[in-house]
C-alpha positions in Angstrom: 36.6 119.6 189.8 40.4 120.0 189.5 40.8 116.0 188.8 38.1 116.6 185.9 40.3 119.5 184.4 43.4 117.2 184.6 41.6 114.1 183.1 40.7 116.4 180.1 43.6 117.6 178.2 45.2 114.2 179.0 42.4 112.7 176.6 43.1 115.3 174.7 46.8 114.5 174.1 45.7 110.8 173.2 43.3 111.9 171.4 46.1 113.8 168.8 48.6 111.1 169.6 46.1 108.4 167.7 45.5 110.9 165.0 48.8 111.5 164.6 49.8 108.0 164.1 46.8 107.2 161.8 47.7 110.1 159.4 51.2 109.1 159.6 50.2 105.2 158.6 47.9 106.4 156.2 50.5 108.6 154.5 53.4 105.9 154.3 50.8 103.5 153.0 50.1 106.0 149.9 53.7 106.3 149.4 54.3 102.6 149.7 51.8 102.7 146.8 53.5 105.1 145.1 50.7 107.8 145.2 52.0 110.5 148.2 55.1 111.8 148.2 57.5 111.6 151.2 58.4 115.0 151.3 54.6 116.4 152.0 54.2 113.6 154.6 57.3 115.2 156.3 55.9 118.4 156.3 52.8 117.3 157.4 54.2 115.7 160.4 56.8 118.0 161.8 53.5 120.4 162.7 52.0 118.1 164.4 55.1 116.6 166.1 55.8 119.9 167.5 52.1 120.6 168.7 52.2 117.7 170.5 55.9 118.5 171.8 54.4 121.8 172.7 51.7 120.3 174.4 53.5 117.7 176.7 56.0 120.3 178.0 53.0 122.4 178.8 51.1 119.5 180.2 54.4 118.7 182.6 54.9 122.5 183.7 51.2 122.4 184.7 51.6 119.2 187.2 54.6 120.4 188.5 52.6 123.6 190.2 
């Protein structure tokens, strides 16, 4: 049961990890095209950069117990 709970929010981290770099590629591809705008795509990134910074140092903390 415990090995399930682990295996979980690890998916879970890939899970946002792949989003995150698909949104990211999608943004830089719309402002390669000259559509987005670089300074949305940053602000739309540093959320989710520290979510997933967030996540990781809870994710470590909870192995260590």
């Amino acid at each position: 049961m415990k090995t399930i709970l682990l295996n979980i929010p690890l998916t879970v981290y890939v899970i946002t990890l792949l989003l995150i770099i698909f949104i990211s590629l999608f943004l830089s591809t719309l402002t390669f095209i000259g559509l987005g705008n670089f300074n949305t795509m940053t602000v739309i990134l540093l959320p989710f950069a520290m979510m997933v910074g967030i996540a990781y140092n809870f994710k470590s903390k909870s192995m260590r117990n």
